[in-house]
MIFINU-30750 format. One record per residue (C-alpha): x, y, z; residue in one letter. Coordinates in steps of 0.001 Angstrom, whole numbers, plus 524288, in hexadecimal, padded with zeros to 5 digits. Last residue first. Example, Ala and Ser with C-alpha at 12.3 -4.5 7.8 and 13.67 -1.06 7.14 Angstrom:
<domis>
835667FBDC81BE4S 8300C7EE6C81E78A 
</domis>
This chain:
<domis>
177BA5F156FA363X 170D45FB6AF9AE9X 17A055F9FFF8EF5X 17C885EAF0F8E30X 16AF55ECEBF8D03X 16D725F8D4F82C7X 1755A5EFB3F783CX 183DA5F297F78B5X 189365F988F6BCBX 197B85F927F69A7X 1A1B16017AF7209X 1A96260C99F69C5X 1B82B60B82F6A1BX 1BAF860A13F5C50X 1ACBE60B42F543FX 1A3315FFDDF5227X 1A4645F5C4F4907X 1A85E5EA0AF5171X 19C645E42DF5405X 1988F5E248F46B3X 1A3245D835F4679X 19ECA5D031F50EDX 191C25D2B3F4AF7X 1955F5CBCEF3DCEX 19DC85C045F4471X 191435BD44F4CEBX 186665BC1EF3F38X 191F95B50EF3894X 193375AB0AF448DX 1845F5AA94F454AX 183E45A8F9F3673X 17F135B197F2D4EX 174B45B41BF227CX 167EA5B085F2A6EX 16B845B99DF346DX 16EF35C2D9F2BA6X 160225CD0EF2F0CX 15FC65D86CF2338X 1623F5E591F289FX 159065F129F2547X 154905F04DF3371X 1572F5E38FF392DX 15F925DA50F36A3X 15D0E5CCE9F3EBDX 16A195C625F3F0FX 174B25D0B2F3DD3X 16BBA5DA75F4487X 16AF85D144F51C8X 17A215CCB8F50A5X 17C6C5DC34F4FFDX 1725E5DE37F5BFDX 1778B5D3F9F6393X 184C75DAC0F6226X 1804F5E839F65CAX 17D515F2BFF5BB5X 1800860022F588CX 18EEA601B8F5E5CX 1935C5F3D5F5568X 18D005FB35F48A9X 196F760596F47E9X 19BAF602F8F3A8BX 18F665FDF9F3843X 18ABA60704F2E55X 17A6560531F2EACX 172CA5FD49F22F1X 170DC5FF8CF1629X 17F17607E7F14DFX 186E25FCD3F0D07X 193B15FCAFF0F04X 19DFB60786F1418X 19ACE61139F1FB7X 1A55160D4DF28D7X 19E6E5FD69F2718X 19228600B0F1EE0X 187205F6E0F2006X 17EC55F11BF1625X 186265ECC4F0CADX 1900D5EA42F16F6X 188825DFCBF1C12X 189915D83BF0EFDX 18AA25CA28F182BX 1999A5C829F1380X 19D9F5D58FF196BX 197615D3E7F277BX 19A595C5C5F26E3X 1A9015C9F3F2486X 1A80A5D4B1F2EC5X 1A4125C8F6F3858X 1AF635C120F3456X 1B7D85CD0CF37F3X 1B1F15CD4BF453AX 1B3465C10BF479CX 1C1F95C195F4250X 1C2485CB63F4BC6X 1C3535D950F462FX 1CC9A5E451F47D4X 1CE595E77EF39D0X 1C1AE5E72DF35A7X 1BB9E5F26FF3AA2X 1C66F5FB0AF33DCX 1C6E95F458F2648X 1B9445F537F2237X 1B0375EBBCF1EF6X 1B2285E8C6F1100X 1A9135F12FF0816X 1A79E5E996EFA22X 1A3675DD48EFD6EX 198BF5E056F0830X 198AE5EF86F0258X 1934F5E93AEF55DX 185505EA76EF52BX 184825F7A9EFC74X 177C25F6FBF042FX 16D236014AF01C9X 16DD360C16F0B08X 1755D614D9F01D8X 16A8261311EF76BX 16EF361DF6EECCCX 162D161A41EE484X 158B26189BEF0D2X 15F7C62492EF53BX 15E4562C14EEA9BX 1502162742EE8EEX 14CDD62C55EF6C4X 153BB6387FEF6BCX 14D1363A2AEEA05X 13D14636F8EEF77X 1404C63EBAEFA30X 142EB64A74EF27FX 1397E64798EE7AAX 12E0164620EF23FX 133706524DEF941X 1332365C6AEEED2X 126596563FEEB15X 11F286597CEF867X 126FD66755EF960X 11F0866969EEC85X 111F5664D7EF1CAX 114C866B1DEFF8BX 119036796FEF76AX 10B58679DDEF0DFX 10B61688E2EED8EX 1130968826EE3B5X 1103E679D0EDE74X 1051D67F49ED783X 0F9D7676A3ED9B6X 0F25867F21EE497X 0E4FD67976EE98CX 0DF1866B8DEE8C0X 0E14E65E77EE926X 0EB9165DFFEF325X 0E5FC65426EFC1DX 0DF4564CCDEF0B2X 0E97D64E15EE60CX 0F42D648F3EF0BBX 0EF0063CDDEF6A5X 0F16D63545EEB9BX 10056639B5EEAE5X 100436394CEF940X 0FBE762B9DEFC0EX 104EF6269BEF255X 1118D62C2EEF8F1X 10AD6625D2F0700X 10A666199EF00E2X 116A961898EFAFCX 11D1B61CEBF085EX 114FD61467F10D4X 115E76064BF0A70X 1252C60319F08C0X 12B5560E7CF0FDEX 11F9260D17F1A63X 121F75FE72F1ADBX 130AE5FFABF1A3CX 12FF6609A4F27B3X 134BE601A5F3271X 13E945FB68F2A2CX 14665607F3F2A15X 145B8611A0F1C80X 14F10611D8F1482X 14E98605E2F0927X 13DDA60A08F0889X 1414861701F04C1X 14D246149AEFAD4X 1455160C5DEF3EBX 138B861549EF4ACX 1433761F4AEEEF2X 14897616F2EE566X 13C7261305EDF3DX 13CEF61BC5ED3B9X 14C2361963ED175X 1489060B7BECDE8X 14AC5601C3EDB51X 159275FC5BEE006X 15B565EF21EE40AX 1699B5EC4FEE935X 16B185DD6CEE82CX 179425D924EECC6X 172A65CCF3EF395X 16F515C8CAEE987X 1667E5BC87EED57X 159495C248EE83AX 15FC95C28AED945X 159855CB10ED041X 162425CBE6EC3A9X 16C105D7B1EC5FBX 167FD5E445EC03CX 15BC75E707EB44FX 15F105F2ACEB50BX 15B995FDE4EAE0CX 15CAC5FFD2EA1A5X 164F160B3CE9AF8X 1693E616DBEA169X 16C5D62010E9693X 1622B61AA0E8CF8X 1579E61A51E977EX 15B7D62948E9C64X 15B4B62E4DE8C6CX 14D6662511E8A8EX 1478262D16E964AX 14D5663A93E9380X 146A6637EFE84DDX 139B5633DCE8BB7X 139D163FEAE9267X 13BC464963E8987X 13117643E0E8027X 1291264393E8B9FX 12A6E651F7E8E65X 12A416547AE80FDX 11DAB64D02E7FECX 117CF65312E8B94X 11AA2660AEE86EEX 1157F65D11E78B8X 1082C657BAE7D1FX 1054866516E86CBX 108FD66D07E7AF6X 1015D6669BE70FEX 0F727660BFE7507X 0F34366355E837DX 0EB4566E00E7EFBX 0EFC967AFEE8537X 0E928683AEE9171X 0E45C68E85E9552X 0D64668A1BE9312X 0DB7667FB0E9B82X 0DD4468709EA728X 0D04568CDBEA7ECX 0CAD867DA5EA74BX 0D45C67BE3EB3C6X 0CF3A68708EBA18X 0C092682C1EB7E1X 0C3976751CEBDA0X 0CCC16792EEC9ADX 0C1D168262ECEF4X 0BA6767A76ED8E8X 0C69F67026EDA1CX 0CE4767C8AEDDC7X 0DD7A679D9EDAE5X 0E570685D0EDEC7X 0EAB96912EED580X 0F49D69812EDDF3X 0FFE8693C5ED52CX 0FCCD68EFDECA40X 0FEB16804FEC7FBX 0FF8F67B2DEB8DEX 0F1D4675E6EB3C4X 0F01966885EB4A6X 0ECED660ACEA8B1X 0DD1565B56EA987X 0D40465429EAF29X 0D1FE64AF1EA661X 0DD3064B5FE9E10X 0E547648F4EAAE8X 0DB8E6408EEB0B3X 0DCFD63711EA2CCX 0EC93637A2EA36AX 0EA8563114EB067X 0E0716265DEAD4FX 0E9D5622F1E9EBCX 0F51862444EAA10X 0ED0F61C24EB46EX 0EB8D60FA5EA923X 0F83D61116EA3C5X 1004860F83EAFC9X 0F5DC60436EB4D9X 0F8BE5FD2AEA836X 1073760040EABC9X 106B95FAD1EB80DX 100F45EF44EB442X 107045EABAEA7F7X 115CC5EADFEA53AX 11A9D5EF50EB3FFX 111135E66AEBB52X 110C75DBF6EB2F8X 11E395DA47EB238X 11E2F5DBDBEC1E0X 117EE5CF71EC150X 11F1B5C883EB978X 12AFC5CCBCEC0F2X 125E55C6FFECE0DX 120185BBA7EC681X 12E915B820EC3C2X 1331E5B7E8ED243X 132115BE7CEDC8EX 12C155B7B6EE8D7X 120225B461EEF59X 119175B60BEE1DDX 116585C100ED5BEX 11DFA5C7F0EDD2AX 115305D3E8EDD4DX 109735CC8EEDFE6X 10EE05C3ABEE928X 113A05D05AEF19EX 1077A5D698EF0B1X 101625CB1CEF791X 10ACA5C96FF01EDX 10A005D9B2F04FDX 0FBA95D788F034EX 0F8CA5D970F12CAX 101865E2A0F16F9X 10B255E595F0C86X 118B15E335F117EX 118BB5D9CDF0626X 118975E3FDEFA34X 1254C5EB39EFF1DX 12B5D5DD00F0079X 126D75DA78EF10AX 12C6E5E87EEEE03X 139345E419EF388X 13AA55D811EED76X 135B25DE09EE09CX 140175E841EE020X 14B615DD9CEE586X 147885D791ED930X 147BC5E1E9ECFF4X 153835E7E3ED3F7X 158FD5DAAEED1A5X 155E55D942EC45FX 147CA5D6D9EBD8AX 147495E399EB6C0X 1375B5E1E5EB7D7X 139C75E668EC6E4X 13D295F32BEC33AX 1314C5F498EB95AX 1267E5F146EC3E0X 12C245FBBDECBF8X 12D7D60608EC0CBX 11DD6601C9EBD38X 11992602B2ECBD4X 11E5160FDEECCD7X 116F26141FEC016X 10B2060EFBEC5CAX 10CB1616D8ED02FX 10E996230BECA20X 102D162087EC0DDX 0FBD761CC4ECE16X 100A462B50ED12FX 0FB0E63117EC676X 0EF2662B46EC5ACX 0ED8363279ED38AX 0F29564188ECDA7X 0E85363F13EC2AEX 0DD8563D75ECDDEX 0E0B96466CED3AFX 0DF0A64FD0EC84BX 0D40365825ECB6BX 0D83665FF3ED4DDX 0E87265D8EED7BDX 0EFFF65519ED14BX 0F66E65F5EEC9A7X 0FB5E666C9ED501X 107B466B7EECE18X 1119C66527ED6E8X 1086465959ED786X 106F16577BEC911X 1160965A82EC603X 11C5564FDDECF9DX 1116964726ECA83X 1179164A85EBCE1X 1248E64912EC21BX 1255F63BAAEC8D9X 11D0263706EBC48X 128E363BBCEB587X 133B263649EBC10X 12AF4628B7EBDDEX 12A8262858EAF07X 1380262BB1EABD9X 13C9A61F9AEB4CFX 132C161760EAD8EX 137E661D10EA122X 1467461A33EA4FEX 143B860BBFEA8CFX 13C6D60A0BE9A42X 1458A610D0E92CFX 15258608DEE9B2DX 14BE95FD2BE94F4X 1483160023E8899X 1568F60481E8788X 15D465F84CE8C38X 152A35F15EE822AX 1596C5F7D4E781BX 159FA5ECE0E6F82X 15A945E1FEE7A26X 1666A5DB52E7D41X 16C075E25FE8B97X 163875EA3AE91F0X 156465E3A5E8B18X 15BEE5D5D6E8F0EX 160A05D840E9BC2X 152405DC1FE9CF7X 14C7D5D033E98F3X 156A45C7C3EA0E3X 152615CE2FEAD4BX 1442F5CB88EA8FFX 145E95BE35EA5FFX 147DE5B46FEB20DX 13F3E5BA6AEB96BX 134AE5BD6BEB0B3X 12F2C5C994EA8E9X 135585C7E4E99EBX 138A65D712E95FFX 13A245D75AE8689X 12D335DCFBE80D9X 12A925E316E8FA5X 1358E5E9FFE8DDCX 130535F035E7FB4X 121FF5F194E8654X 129A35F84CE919BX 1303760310E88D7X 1236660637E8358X 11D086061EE902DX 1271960DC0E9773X 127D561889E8CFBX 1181361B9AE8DE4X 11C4461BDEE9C4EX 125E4625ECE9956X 11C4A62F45E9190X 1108A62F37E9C28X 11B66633F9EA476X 1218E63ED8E9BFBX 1103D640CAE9984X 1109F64301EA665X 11BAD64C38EA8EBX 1183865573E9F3FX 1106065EDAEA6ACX 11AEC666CBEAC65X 11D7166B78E9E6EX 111A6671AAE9C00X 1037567231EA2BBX 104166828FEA287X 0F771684DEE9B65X 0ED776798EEA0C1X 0EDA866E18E947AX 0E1B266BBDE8D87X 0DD7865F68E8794X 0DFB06606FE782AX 0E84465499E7871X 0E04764CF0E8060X 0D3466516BE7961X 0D8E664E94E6DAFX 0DE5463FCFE6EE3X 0D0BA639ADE7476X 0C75063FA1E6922X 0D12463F49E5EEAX 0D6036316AE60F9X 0C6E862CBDE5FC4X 0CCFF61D8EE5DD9X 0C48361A9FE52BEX 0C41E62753E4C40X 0D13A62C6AE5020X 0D7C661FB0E4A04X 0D2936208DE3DEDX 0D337631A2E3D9BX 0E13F62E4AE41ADX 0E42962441E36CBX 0DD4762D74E2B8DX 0E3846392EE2F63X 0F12B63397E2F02X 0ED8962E64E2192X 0EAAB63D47E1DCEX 0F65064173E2202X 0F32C64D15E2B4CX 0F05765B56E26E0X 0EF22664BCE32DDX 0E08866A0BE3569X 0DDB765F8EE3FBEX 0D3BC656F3E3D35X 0C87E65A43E460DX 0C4A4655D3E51B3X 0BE6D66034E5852X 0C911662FFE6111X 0D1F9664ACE57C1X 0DC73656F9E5435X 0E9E865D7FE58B9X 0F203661B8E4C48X 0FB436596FE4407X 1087765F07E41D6X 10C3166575E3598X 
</domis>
């Protein structure tokens, strides 16, 4: 027979027990008080109707329990310094005893974490849960989404490959533009003026002891509101929140109700039993990931690429024109912040069933939509340049047949430099920048020397790269791509005259 709960009295329970098994808990119970702090939690009431789409928090709770075990084993093996940490983790893919595995468990439950954080807050906004009197659970909620963030970031750059690198370079520029501590948060995050070994030290720290101090301290705050004030009570339709009247309906709704031991206990741990297995089935399929090519800021083949998670702010800050980095960069995360804080207090009250709150469903419908186009494209990355069009995508046949040598030493420069990574010639090569099959009718010749030289736009400036001659051949030959038969472009003062 199986144990029964502790009464609420504190008496034995009626069920026989080993009598040694009696003698360590009633040891333990009277010098830790284990029956006064375990009973009332597991005898705290549960509103009638809590079930299945209440399980996504403990899922959560359940994963990061799985990222700390799995990390203590990494951290056994994982040496953080420049010269190491790619080597470490060559060594768990490759020699370790199931270290591959440890690994991909770790990656997958951070991936399974975010999923179903995503889906609990998902859950507690469709059903009004942060509404009167949890606020504040909803706001220790999202610094426990934060956090979580901050520990996949932190845990990218720990693989120490090139990803990683590019990943800090680019968070480090992010930090600078900054007004006023952008130099100062860049040293801190760096570890320096440039990256190097205290960069990955740093981040170490970061990923092994801050953020997940901070992660444990707001989840032991956050699991305290929700025993505090309470489970909430599934929406009904027509049934609005009243702060005047929300306490005595609420107390109504427990006398309904069910202990949270056992049904409400076994739920979650199916639900997290389920889980876990779909997590170690996806980390045994897929294996590790990364660590890629050893960082090397002179590749000039790089091709960094963000965790799935960040794919969409990736993708975000890769479209949009230089005019609007800073709002990309700065604006867009703070404005998504603002609203989850912002939203307990402006919608604090009234109807939590998502029937008649079309704007808060039409709000999340959205969110996921953009939030996928965004990630598929940040995966898909059309506008990214294609590494291998400059040696693998000859210019082709048609323009070149006609050409002065000039000319033809100009194509060569145009090939040799990796322009076609960038540029499509009859919409082949890279797609970054414009096609410029038809680049001679767009711009004048002082404006190709101009563009060559300086950049502009997403273009980086060559003049350091090539020689006048080189620089000359080049436009000579982008002046010829331009239709049969159609004039080039004349700048507007030739025009006028």
């Amino acid at each position: 027979m199986n144990p029964k709960l502790p009464t609420a009295d504190g008496r034995p329970p009626t069920s026989p027990r080993p009598r040694w098994l009696n003698t360590v808990w009633q040891w333990f119970d009277f010098r830790l008080g284990l029956r006064d702090a375990l009973v009332p939690i597991l005898r705290h009431p549960t509103p009638r109707g809590a079930r299945w789409w209440y399980v996504f928090g403990s899922a959560t709770l359940t994963l990061f329990v799985l990222q700390i075990v799995t990390g203590i084993g990494l951290a056994l093996v994982y040496v953080p310094s420049a010269d190491r940490a790619y080597e470490t983790l060559e060594y768990l893919n490759y020699d370790a005893s199931l270290g591959w595995f440890l690994r991909a468990l770790h990656n997958c439950s951070a991936s399974g974490m975010v999923v179903m954080l995503a889906l609990h807050m998902t859950q507690v906004f469709l059903m009004g849960a942060f509404k009167y009197p949890r606020e504040m659970t909803w706001l220790v909620g999202i610094v426990l989404l934060v956090c979580t963030l901050g520990m996949c970031f932190s845990g990218q750059v720990l693989r120490g490959d090139q990803d990683a690198y590019w990943t800090v370079g680019v968070s480090a520029a992010m930090a600078g533009r900054v007004p006023v501590v952008g130099p100062w948060l860049v040293r801190l995050l760096l570890g320096g003026e440039t990256i190097g070994g205290q960069t990955l030290s740093r981040f170490f720290a970061l990923h092994v002891f801050i953020v997940p101090a901070a992660l444990i301290f707001f989840l032991v705050v956050h699991l305290y509101l929700v025993l505090k004030q309470g489970i909430s009570a599934p929406p009904v339709t027509g049934r609005p929140v009243d702060p005047k009247t929300y306490a005595a309906e609420y107390e109504e709704e427990l006398k309904r109700g069910e202990p949270f031991f056992p049904l409400a206990v076994a739920r979650d741990a199916i639900f997290s039993a389920l889980t876990v297995v779909v997590v170690v089935a996806v980390a045994a399929w897929l294996g590790p990931q990364g660590p890629g090519e050893p960082p090397d800021p002179t590749l000039i083949q790089a091709e960094p690429r963000p965790d799935w998670y960040f794919l969409p702010l990736f993708a975000l800050l890769a479209l949009s024109p230089p005019a609007l980095e800073a709002l990309a960069i700065f604006g867009v995360p703070t404005i998504a912040l603002a609203v989850l804080v912002l939203v307990p207090f402006v919608a604090g009250k009234g109807e939590r069933s998502p029937r008649r709150r079309p704007v808060a469903v039409l709000s999340v419908l959205m969110i996921y939509l953009v939030v996928g186009v965004l990630g598929w494209e940040g995966y898909r990355s059309p506008w990214s340049p294609d590494m291998f069009a400059w040696s693998g995508t000859p210019v082709p046949e048609r323009i070149i047949k006609q050409l002065t040598p000039r000319e033809l030493a100009g194509a060569a420069v145009f090939q040799n430099k990796t322009c076609r990574n960038c540029h499509a010639l009859d919409g082949k090569g890279g797609q970054r920048g414009p096609d410029l099959t038809s680049v001679a009718t767009r711009l004048t010749h002082d404006e190709l020397i101009r563009q060559v030289i300086q950049g502009g736009g997403l273009m980086p400036a060559f003049g350091d790269q090539l020689s006048p001659a080189e620089v000359e051949a080049m436009v000579a030959f982008l002046e010829t791509l331009k239709p049969r038969g159609q004039p080039p472009a004349v700048s507007p003062v030739a025009a006028n005259r």
